[in-house]
C-alpha positions as CSV (number, residue, x, y, z in Angstrom):
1,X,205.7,-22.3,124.5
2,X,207.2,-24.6,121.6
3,X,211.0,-24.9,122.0
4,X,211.9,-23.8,119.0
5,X,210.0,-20.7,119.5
6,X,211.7,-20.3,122.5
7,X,215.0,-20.5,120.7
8,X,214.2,-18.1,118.4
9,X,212.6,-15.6,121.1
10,X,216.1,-15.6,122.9
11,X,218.2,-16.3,119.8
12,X,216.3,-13.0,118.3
13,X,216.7,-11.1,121.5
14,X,221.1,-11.1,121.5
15,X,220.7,-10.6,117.8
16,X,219.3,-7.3,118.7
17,X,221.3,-6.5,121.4
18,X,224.5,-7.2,119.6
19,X,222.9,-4.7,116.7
20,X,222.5,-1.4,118.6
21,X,226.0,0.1,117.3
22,X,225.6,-1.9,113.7
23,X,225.3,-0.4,110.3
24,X,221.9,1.5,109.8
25,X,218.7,-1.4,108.7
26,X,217.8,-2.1,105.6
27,X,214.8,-3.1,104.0
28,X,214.8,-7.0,103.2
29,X,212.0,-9.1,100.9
30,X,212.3,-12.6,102.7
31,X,211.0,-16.1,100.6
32,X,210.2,-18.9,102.6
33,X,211.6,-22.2,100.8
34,X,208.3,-23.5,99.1
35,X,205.7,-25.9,101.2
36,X,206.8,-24.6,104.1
37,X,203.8,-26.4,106.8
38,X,201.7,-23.9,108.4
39,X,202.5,-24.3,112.1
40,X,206.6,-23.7,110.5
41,X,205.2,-20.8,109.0
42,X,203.9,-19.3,112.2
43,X,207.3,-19.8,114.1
44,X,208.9,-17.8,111.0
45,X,206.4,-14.7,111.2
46,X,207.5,-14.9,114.8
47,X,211.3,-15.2,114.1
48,X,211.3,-12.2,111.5
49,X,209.2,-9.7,113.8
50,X,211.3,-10.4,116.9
51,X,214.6,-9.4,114.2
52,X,213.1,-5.9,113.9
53,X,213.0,-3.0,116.4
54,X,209.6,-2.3,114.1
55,X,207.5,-5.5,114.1
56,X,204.4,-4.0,113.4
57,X,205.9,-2.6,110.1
58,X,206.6,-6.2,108.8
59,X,204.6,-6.8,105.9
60,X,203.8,-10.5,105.1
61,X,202.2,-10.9,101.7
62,X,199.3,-13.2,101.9
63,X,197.6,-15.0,99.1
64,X,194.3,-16.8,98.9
65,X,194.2,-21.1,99.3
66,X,198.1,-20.5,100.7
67,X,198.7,-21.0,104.6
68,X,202.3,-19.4,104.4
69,X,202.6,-16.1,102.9
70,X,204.3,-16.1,99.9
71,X,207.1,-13.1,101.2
72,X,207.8,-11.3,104.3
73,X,208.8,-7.5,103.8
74,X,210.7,-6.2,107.2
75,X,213.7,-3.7,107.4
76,X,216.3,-6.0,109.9
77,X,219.8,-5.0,111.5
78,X,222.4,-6.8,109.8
79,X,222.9,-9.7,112.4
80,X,219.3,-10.4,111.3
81,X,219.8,-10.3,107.8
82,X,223.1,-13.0,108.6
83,X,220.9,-15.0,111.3
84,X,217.8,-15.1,108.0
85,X,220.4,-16.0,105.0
86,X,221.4,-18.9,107.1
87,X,218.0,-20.4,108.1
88,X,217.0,-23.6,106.7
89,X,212.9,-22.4,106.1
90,X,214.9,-19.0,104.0
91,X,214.9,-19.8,100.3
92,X,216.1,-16.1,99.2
93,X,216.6,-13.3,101.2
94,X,217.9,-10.0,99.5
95,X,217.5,-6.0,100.4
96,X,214.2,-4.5,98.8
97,X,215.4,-2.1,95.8
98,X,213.8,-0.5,92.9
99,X,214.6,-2.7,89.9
100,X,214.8,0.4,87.6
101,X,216.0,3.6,88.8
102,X,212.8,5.5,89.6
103,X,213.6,9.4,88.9
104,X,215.7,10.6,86.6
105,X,218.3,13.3,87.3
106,X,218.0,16.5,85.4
107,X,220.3,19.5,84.6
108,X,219.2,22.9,83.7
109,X,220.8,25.2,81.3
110,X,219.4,29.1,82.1
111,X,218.8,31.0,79.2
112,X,219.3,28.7,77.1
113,X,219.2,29.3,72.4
114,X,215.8,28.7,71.7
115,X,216.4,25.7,69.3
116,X,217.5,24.2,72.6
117,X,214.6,25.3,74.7
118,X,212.4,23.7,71.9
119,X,214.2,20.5,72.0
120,X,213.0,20.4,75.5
121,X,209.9,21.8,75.9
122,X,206.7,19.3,76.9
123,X,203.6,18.9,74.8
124,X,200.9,21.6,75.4
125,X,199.6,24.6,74.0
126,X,201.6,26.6,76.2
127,X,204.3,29.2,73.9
128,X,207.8,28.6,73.3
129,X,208.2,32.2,75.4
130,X,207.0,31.0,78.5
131,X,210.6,28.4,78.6
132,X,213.1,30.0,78.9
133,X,215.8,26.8,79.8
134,X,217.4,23.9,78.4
135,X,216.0,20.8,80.6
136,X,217.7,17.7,80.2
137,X,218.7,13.9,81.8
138,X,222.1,13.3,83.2
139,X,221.3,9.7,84.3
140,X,223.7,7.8,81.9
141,X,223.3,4.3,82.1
142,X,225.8,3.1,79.0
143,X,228.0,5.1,77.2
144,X,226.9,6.1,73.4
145,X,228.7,7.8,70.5
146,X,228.1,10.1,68.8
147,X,230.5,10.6,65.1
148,X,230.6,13.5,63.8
149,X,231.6,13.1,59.9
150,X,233.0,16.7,58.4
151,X,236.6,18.4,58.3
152,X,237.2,18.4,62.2
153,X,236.5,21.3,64.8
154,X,238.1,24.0,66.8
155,X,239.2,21.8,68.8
156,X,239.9,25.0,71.4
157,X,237.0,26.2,71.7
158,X,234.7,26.4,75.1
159,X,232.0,25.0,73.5
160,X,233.9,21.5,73.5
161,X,236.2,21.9,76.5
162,X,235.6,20.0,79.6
163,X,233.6,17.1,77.3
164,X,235.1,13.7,76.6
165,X,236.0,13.9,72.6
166,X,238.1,11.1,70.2
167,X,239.6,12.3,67.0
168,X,239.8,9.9,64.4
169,X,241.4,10.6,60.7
170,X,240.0,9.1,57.5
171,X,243.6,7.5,55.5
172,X,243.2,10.5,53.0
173,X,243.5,12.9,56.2
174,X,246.8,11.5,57.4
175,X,248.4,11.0,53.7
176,X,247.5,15.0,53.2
177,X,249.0,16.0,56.6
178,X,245.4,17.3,58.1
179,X,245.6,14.8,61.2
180,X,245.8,17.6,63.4
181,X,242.8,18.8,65.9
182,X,241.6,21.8,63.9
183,X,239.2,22.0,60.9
184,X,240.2,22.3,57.7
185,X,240.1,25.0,55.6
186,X,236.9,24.9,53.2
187,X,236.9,26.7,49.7
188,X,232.7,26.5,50.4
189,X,231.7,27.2,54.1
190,X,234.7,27.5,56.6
191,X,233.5,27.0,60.0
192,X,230.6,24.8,58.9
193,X,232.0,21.9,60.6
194,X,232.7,23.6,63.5
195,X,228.9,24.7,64.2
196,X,227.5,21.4,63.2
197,X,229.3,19.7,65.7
198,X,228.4,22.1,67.9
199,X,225.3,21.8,67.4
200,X,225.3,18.1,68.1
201,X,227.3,18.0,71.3
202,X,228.8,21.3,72.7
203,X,228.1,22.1,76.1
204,X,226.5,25.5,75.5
205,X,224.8,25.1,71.9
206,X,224.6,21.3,71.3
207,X,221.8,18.5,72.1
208,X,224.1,16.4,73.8
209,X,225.5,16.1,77.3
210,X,226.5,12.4,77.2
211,X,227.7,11.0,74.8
212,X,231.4,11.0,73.7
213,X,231.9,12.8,70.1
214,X,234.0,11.3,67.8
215,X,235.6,13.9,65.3
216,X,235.6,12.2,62.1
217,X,237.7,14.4,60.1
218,X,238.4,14.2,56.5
219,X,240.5,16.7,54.9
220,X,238.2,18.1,52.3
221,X,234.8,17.0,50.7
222,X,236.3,15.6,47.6
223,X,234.8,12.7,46.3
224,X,238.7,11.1,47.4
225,X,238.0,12.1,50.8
226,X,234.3,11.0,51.3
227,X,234.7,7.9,49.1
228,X,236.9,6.4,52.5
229,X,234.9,7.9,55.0
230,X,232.4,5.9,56.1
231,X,234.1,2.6,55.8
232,X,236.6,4.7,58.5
233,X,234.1,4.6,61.5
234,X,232.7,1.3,60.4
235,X,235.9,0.1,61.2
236,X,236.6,2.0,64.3
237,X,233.1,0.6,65.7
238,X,234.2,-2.7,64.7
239,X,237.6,-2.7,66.5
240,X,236.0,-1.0,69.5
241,X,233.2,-3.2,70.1
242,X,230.6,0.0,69.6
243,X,227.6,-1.9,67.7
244,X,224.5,-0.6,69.1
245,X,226.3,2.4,71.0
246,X,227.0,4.9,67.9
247,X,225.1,7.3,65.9
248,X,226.5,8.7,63.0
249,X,225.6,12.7,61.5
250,X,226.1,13.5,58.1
251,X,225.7,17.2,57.6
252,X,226.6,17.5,53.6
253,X,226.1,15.7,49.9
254,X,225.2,16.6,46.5
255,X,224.0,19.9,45.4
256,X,222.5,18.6,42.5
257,X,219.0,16.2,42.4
258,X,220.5,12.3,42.8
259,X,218.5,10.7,40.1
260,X,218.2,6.6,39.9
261,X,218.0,4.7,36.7
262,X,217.9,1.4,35.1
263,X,221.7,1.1,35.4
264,X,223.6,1.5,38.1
265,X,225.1,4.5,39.6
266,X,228.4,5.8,39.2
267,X,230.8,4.0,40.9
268,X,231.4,6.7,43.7
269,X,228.0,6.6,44.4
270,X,227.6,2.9,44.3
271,X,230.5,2.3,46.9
272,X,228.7,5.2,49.2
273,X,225.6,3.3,49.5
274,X,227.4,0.0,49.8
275,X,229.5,1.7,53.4
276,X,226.5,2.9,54.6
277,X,224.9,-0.8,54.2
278,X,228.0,-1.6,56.0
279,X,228.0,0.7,58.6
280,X,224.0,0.3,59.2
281,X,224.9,-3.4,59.3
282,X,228.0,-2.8,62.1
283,X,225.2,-1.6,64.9
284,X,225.5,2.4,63.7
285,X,222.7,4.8,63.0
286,X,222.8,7.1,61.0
287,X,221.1,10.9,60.4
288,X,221.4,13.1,57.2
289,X,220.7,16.6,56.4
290,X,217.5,16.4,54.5
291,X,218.8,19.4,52.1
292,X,218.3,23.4,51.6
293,X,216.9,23.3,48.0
294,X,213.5,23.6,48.1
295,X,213.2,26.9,46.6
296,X,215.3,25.7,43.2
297,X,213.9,24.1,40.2
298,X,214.7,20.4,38.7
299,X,215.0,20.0,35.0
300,X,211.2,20.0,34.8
301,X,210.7,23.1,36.3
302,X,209.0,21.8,39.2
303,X,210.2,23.1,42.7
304,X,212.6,20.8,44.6
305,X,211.0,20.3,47.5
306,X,211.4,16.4,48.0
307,X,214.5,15.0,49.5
308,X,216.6,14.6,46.3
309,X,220.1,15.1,47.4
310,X,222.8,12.2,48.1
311,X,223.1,10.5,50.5
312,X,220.4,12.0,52.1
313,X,218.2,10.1,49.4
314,X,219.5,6.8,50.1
315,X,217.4,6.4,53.3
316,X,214.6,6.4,51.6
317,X,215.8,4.3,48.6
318,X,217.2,1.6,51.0
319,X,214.2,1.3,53.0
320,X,215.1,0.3,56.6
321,X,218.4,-1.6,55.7
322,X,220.3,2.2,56.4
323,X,218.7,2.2,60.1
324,X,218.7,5.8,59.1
325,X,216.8,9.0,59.3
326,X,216.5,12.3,57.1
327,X,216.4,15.3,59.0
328,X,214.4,18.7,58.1
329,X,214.7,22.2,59.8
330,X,211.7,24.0,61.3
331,X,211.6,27.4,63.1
332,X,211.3,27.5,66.5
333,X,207.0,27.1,66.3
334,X,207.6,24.3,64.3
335,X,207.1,25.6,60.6
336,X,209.4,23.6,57.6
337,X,211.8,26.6,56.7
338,X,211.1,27.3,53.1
339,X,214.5,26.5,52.0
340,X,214.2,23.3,53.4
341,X,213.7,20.0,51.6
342,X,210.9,17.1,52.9
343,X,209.4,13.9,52.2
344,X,206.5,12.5,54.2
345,X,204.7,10.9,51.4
346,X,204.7,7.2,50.9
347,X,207.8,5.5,51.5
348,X,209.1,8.3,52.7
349,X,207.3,9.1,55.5
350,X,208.9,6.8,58.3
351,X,212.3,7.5,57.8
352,X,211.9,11.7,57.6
353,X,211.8,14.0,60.9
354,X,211.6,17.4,62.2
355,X,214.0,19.4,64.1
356,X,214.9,23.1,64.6
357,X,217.2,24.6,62.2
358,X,216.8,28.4,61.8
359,X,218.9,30.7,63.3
360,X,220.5,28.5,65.4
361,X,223.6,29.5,67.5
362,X,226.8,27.3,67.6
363,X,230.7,27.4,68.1
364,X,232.4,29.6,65.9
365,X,235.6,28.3,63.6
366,X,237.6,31.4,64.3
367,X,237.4,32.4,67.9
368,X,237.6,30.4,71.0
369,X,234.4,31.9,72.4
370,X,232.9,33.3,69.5
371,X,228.8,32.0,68.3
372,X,227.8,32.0,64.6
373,X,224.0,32.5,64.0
374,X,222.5,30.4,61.2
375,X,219.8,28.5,59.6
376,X,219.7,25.1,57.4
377,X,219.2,21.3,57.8
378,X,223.0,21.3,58.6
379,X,222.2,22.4,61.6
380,X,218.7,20.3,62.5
381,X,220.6,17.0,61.8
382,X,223.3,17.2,64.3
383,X,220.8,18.4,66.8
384,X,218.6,15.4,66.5
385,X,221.4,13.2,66.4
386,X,222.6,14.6,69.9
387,X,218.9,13.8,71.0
388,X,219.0,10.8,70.5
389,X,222.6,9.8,71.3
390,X,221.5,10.9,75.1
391,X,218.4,9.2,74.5
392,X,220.1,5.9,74.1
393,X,222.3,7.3,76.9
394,X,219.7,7.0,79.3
395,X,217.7,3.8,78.1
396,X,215.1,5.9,76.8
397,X,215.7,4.2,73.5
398,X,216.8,0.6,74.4
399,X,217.0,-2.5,72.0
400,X,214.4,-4.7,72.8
401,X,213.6,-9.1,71.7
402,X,211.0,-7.6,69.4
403,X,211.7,-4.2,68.2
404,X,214.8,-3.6,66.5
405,X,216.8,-0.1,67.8
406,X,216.0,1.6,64.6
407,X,212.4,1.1,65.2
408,X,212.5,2.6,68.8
409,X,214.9,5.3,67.4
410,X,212.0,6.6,64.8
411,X,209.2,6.1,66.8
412,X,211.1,8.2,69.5
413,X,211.7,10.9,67.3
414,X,208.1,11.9,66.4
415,X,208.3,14.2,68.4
416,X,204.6,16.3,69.0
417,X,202.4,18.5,66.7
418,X,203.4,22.0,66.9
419,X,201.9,25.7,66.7
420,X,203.3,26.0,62.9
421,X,201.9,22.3,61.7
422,X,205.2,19.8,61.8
423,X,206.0,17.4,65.1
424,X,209.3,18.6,66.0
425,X,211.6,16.4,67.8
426,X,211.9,16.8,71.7
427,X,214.0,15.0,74.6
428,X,211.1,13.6,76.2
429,X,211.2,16.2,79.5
430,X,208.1,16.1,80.8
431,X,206.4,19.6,82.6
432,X,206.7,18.6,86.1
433,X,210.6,18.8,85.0
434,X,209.7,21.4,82.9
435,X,207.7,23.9,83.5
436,X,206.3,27.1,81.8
437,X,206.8,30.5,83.3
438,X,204.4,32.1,85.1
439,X,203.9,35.1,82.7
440,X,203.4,38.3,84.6
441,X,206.5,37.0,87.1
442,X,208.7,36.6,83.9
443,X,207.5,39.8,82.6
444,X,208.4,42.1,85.5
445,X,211.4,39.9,85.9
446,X,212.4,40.8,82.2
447,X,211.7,44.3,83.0
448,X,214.0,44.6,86.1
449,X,216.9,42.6,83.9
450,X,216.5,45.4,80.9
451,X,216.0,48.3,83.4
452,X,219.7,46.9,84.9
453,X,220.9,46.8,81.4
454,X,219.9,50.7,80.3
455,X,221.9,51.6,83.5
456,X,225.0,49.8,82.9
């Protein structure tokens, strides 16, 4: 026998002695350095089998026209890993892992609101009965957030405990006193901002499980208030180093049509669309309520049913420098509510998606456990937006060399064609993850849950 095989035979043999009470094996892709002869090559296959209690499970990867295989695949004690690392024919030597996490790790909510079960449920023609849960990821790889731009929340209520949330006050807010962790009262919709933050992060009602929500809180929706407002966060991102980890949901705007002409805007307006350039430009992105008015009449009589409200409209009018997207509400089979405004014509069509919106249930203003029950594209925007801050979460939506974020971020929310004709926004769950009821054990299951209920 060659004496350097010999070596190796008895060198191999205390190695494995010495490894009996070591740390468990692990699973080790070994490189030989390159040009390795043949007859060297040999001594090596001999070397790494005699390192393993298992040496018929080494797996040496051969290629055509090359007398040394190119890898050796063998799970080795740790004295053999140390003996291997050190070996002058060992280029690399490192354990054998996935390179991306495989399987994703999934949470179920029970009984969850239906806008949420939609949000979740997989392509097919099976009904939205037959799911009855929320299904979502919980593998966060990078943390993402999520700013919520209103008149703060009930900061006590369930809905948000137990969930990492910042607060952070527009200038106006702390001149006016209103930097407190409550919402503001509203002479128009009190508790609005409440439920649409809800709806985009709570831990019962929202989309979003991962993210971090940022209360952006102004003090009312004055044009003094929401002149300052988005030049606020695109600071905040700034100073935090956020670009390319925030999303932005802007759940209000003008009631009346925002019309262009051949002079420029007023100069509220004006300043608007030049913070939003500003925040697209500081790595944000950025989702608006696409509007309730499609059942009133413009000045020519014709119904509004376009996205003609600011600054929903500005997504469409700044083309892809926003990195934005305009939000409609469907029910829960995926019909566009009649109240709600839409634009997939032309220039519009990239930048306008689909979520749910009608009678949605969220956190309630007034109570610390209470649910309000409501419908509008208030409420579809935050949801989307809480889709695809856990999206990003995850690295289901990733920046990529040649596809900027925004890109990913539209093409993700597509969504799929449903029963009542729009593709409606979902997380991406998949049926194996997901799936439907069987319908005559959910029926009899029903039964015995009501029968329980008449008794009590």
């Amino acid at each position: 026998m060659h004496l350097t095989r010999i070596y190796h035979t008895l060198l191999a043999s205390l190695l494995l002695l010495k490894s009996v009470t070591a740390a468990a094996d692990v699973e080790y892709i070994i490189y030989p350095v390159d040009a390795l002869p043949a007859h060297l090559g040999s001594e090596l296959d001999i070397l790494i089998r005699s390192l393993t209690v298992r040496p018929e499970k080494v797996y040496a990867s051969q290629r055509p026209n090359r007398p040394v295989p190119s890898y050796w695949g063998a799970t080795l004690p740790e004295t053999g890993f140390k003996l291997l690392k050190e070996h002058p024919w060992i280029e690399d030597i490192f354990p054998n892992e996935p390179l991306v996490k495989q399987f994703a790790d999934y949470q179920v909510q029970h009984s969850a609101p239906e806008e949420l079960r939609v949000i979740s449920q997989p392509p097919g023609p099976e009904p939205i009965d037959r799911y009855h849960n929320y299904v979502y990821r919980t593998d966060s790889q990078r943390q993402i957030f999520l700013y919520h731009v209103e008149l703060g929340i009930n900061a006590h209520h369930v809905d948000f405990a137990d969930r990492p949330v910042e607060w952070l006050y527009t200038r106006r807010a702390k001149f006016t006193g209103d930097d407190v962790e409550t919402e503001s009262p509203s002479t128009g919709y009190p508790g609005h901002s409440t439920c649409t933050a809800s709806k985009a992060a709570g831990r019962f009602y929202g989309a979003s499980r991962l993210s971090t929500l940022v209360v952006v809180k102004m003090p009312d929706l004055t044009p003094q208030s929401t002149d300052e407002v988005f030049s606020t966060i695109t600071n905040h991102i700034l100073e935090n180093q956020r670009q390319g980890q925030s999303i932005v949901t802007v759940s209000w705007g003008s009631i009346l049509p925002f019309r262009f002409t051949d002079s420029d805007p007023s100069s509220y307006w004006r300043r608007m669309r030049r913070d939003l350039r500003e925040l697209a430009d500081a790595g944000s992105h950025i989702l608006f309520a696409a509007g309730n008015e499609a059942r009133e009449l413009d000045r020519q009589g014709r119904p509004r049913t376009d996205v003609d409200t600011a600054p929903a409209i500005f997504a469409a009018a700044d083309f892809g420098l926003l990195k934005s997207l305009v939000v409609s509400n469907v029910d829960n089979g995926g019909k566009l509510w009649r109240t709600s405004q839409s634009s997939t014509r032309g220039i519009w069509a990239p930048w306008n998606v689909f979520a749910p919106g009608v009678q949605i249930k969220c956190a309630s203003r007034d109570s610390n456990s209470g649910v309000i029950i409501d419908t509008g594209t208030s409420f579809s925007a935050p949801l989307a937006a809480g889709l695809i801050a856990d999206a990003m979460a995850t690295n289901q939506i990733i920046k990529t060399e040649r596809i900027p974020l925004y890109v990913e971020i539209m093409e993700y929310a597509r969504g799929w064609k449903r029963p009542g004709g729009e593709s409606v926004m979902w997380n991406h769950v998949n049926e194996k993850h997901n799936p439907p009821s069987n319908p005559l054990v959910q029926g009899l299951f029903n039964g015995t849950l009501d029968a329980a209920a008449a008794v009590a």
